[in-house]
C-alpha positions as CSV (number, residue, x, y, z in Angstrom):
1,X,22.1,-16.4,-9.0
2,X,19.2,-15.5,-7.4
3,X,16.4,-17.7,-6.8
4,X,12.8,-17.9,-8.6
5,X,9.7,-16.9,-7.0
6,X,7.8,-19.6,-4.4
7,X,5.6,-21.2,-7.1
8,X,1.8,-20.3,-6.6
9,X,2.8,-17.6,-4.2
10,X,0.8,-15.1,-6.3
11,X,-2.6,-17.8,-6.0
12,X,-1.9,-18.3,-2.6
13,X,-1.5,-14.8,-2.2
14,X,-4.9,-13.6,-3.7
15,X,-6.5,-17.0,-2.0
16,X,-5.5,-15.1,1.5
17,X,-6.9,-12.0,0.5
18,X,-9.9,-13.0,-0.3
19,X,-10.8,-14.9,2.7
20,X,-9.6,-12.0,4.7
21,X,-12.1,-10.5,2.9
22,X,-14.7,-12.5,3.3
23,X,-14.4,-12.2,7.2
24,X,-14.4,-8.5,6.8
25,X,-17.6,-8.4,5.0
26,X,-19.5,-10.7,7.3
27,X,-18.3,-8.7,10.6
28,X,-18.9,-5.1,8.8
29,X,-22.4,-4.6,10.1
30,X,-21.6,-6.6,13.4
31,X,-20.5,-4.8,16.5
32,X,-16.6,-4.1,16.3
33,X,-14.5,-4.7,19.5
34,X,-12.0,-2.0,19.7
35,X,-8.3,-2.9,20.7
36,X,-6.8,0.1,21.1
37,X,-8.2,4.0,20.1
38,X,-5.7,6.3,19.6
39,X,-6.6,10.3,18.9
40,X,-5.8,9.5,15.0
41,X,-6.3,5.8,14.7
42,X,-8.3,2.5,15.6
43,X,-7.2,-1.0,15.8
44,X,-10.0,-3.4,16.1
45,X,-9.8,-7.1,17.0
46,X,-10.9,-8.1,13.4
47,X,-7.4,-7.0,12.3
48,X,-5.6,-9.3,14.3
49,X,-8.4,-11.8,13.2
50,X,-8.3,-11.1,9.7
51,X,-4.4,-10.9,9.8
52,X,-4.3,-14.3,11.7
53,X,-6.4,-16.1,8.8
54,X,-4.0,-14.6,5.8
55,X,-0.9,-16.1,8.3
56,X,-2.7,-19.6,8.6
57,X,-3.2,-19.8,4.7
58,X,0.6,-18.2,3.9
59,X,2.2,-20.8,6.4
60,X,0.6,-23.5,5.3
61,X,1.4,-23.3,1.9
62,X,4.8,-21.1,2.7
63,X,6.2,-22.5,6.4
64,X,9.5,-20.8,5.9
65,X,8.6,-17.5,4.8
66,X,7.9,-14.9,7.5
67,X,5.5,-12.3,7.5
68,X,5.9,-8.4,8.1
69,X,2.6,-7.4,9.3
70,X,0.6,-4.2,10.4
71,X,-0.9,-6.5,13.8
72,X,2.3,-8.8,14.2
73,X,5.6,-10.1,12.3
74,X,7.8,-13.1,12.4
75,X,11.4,-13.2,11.8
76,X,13.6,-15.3,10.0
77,X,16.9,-13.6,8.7
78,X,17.6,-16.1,6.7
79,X,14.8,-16.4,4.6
80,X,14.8,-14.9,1.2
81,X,11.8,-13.8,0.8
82,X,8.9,-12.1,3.1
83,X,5.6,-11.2,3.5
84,X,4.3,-8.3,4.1
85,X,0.4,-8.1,5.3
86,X,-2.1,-5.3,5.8
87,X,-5.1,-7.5,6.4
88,X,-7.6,-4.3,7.1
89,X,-6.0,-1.1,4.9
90,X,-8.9,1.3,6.0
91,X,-9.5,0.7,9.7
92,X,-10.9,3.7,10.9
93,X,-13.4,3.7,7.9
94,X,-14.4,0.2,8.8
95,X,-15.3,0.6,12.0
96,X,-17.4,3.8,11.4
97,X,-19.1,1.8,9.0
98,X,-17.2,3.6,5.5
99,X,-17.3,0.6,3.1
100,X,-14.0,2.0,1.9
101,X,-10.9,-0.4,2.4
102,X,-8.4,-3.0,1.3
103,X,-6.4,-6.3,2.3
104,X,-3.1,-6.0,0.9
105,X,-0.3,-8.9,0.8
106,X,3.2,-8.3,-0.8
107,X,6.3,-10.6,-1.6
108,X,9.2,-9.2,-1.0
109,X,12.8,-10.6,-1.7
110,X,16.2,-9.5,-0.4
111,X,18.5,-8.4,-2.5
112,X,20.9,-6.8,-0.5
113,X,22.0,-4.8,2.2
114,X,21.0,-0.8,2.6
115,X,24.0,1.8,3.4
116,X,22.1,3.0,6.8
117,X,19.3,0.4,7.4
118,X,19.5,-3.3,7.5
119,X,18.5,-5.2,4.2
120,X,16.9,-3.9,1.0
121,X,13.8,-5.4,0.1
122,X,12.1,-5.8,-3.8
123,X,8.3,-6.3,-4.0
124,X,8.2,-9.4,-6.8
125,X,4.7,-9.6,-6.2
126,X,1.1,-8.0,-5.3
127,X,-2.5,-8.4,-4.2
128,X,-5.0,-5.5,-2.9
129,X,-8.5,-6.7,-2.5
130,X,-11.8,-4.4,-2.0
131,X,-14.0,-6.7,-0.2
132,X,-17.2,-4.2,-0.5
133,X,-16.4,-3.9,-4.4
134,X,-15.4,-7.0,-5.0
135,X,-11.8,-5.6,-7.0
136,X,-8.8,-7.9,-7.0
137,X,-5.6,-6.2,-8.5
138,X,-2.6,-8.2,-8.8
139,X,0.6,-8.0,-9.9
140,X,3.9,-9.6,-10.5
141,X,7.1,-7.8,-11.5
142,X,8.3,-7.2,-15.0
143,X,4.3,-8.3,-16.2
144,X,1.2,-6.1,-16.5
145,X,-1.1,-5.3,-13.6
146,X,-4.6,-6.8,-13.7
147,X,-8.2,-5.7,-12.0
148,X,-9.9,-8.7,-11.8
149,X,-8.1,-10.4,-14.8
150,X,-8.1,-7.5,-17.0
151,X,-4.7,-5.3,-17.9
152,X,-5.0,-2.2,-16.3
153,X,-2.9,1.0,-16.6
154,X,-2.6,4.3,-15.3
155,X,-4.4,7.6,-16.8
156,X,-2.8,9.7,-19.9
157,X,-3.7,13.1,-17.9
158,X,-0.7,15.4,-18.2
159,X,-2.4,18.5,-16.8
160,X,-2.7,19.5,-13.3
161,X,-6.2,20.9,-14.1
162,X,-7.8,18.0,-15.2
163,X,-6.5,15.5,-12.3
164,X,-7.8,14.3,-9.3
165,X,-5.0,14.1,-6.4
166,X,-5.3,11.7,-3.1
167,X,-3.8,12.6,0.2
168,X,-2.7,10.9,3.3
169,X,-2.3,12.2,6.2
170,X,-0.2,10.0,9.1
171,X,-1.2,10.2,12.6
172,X,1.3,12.8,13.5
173,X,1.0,16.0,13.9
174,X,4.0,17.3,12.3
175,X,2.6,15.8,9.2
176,X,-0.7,18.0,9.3
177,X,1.7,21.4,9.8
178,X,3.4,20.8,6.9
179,X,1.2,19.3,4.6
180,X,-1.8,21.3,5.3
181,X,0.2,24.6,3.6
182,X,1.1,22.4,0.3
183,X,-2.4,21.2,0.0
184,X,-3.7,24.9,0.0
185,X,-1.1,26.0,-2.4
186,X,-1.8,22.7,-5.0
187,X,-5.7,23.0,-4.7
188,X,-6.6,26.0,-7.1
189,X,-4.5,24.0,-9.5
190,X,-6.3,20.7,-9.7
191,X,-9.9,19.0,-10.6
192,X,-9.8,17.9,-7.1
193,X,-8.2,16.7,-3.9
194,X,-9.4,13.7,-2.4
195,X,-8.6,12.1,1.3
196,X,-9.9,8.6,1.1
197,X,-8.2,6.9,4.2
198,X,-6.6,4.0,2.6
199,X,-2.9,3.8,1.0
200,X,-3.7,0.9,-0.8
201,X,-6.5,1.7,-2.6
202,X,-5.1,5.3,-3.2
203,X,-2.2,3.4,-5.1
204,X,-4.1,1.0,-7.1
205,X,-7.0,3.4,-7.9
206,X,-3.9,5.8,-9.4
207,X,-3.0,2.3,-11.1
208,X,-6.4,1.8,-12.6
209,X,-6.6,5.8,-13.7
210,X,-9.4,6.8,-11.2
211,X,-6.7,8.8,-9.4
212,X,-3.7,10.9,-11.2
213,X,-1.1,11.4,-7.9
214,X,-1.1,10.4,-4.6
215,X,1.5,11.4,-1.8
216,X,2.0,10.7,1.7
217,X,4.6,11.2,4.4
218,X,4.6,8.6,7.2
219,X,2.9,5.7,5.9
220,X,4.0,2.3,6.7
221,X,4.9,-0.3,4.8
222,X,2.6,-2.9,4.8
223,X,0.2,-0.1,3.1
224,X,2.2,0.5,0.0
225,X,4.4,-2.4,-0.6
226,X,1.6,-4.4,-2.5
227,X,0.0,-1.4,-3.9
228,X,3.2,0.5,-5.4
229,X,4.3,-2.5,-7.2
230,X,1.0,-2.7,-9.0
231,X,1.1,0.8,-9.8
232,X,4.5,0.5,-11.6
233,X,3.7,-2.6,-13.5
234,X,0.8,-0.5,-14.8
235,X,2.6,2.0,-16.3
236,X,3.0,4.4,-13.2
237,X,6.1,5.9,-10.9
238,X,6.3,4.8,-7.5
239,X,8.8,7.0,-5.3
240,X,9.3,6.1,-2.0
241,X,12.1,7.4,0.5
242,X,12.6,5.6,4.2
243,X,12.7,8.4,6.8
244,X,12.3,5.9,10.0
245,X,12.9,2.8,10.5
246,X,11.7,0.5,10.9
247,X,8.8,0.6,7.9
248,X,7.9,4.3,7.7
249,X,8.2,5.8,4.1
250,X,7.6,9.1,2.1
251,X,6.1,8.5,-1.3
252,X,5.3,9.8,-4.3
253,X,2.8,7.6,-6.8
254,X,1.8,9.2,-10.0
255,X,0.7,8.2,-13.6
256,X,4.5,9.6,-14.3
257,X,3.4,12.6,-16.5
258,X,2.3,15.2,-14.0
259,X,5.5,14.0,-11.5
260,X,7.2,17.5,-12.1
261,X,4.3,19.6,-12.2
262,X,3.6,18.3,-8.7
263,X,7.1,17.8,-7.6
264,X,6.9,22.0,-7.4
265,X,4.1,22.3,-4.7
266,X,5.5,19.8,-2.6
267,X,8.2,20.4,0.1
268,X,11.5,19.3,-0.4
269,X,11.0,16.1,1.9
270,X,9.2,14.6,-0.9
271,X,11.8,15.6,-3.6
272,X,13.0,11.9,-3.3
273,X,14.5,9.5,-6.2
274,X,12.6,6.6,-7.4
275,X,14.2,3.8,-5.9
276,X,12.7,0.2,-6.4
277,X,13.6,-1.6,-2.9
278,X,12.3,-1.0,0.8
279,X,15.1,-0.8,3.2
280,X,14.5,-2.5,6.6
């Protein structure tokens, strides 16, 4: 019989994300000290910063749940449950001064073991938190998703014409060769396509009915394990498919009624079931 959820994970949760946020807004006008600057990505010191506060807040409340995170993870194979951290979803639009990203924070449990990769993982809860907009979505499974308290669910759009679709790219450029083709076949097709440059809010704004679709191949974990679970507790599909691991995932996320429509633009590497756990 499996156990219940950590009580107050979900307020000790959202009390980590926003303090991570708080540090993010006071810093966002404040020189950033880079850490590493890739040809496709950033890492700034504030993320090891902002991921360091969200550990010290987790740990104190949690000391024997580990954390999966985009700056630094701790192990515990015995534990039950984990957490999984993006403290800044967006950094390449923070540091060029793009008021556009997220903290996310996920609880995962494991529930098993995969048939190629280590343990399966279920999302039980999530929190993605705008720190320029001031938007809190939460979640926790089988209950509704909420945008700062209030239910949210995804959009009733069924045609391709009257939706607006978010892209990802990853930092690889396989990913651009093969996307780049799909992208020009599904444009005359849609309202619009948007590239926003972070997963999490891509997930939760398809959640909330800003945004009808959004796919990605490459994307990490840590970026869509909060936001995907929100998106399915309001109402959406959430497809995700593990193509290296550890932590990289294709996925599908759409307000479920325009999932075939856009199933045919989109190469057969995204054709992928809708399974509910990560695998590790």
């Amino acid at each position: 019989m499996k156990s219940r959820i950590p009580k107050d994970s979900l307020k000790v949760a959202i009390k980590s994300a926003l303090s991570a946020g708080r540090l993010i807004q006071r810093n966002c006008r404040k020189l950033k000290t880079v850490k590493e600057d890739t040809l496709h990505d950033i890492k700034l010191d504030l993320d090891v910063q902002a991921q360091d506060l969200i550990e010290s807040i987790l740990f104190r409340a949690f000391k024997d749940i580990p954390v999966v995170g985009e700056e630094k993870s701790t192990t515990n194979i015995d534990s039950e449950f984990r957490w999984v951290v993006d403290p800044i979803d967006g950094t390449v639009n923070y540091a060029y001064g793009i008021p556009h990203v997220a903290v996310a924070i996920a609880l995962q449990r494991c529930i098993g073991n995969c048939d190629k990769h280590g343990k399966q993982y279920l999302t039980e809860l999530g929190v993605v938190y705008d720190p320029f907009k001031e938007e809190l979505w939460t979640a926790e499974r089988n209950k509704v998703s909420r945008l700062n308290g209030k239910i949210i669910h995804v959009s009733t759009r069924s045609q391709l014409s009257d939706c607006i679709i978010a892209v990802g790219f990853a930092r690889f450029d396989s990913n651009f060769k093969k996307i780049l083709p799909q992208i020009e076949q599904l444009g005359p097709k849609v309202k619009k396509i948007r590239i926003m440059g972070s997963a999490a809010l891509d997930l939760v704004y398809v959640a909330s009915g800003r945004l009808d679709a959004y796919w990605e191949a490459g994307v990490r974990l840590w970026d869509i394990a909060a936001g995907g679970l929100i998106l399915e507790c309001a109402g959406g599909q959430f497809e995700h498919a593990l193509i290296q691991s550890p932590h990289f995932y294709h996925i599908l996320a759409t307000n479920k009624l325009i999932t075939s429509s856009l199933k045919s633009f989109i190469d057969n590497a995204f054709l992928i079931s809708p399974d509910e756990y990560f695998c590790d």
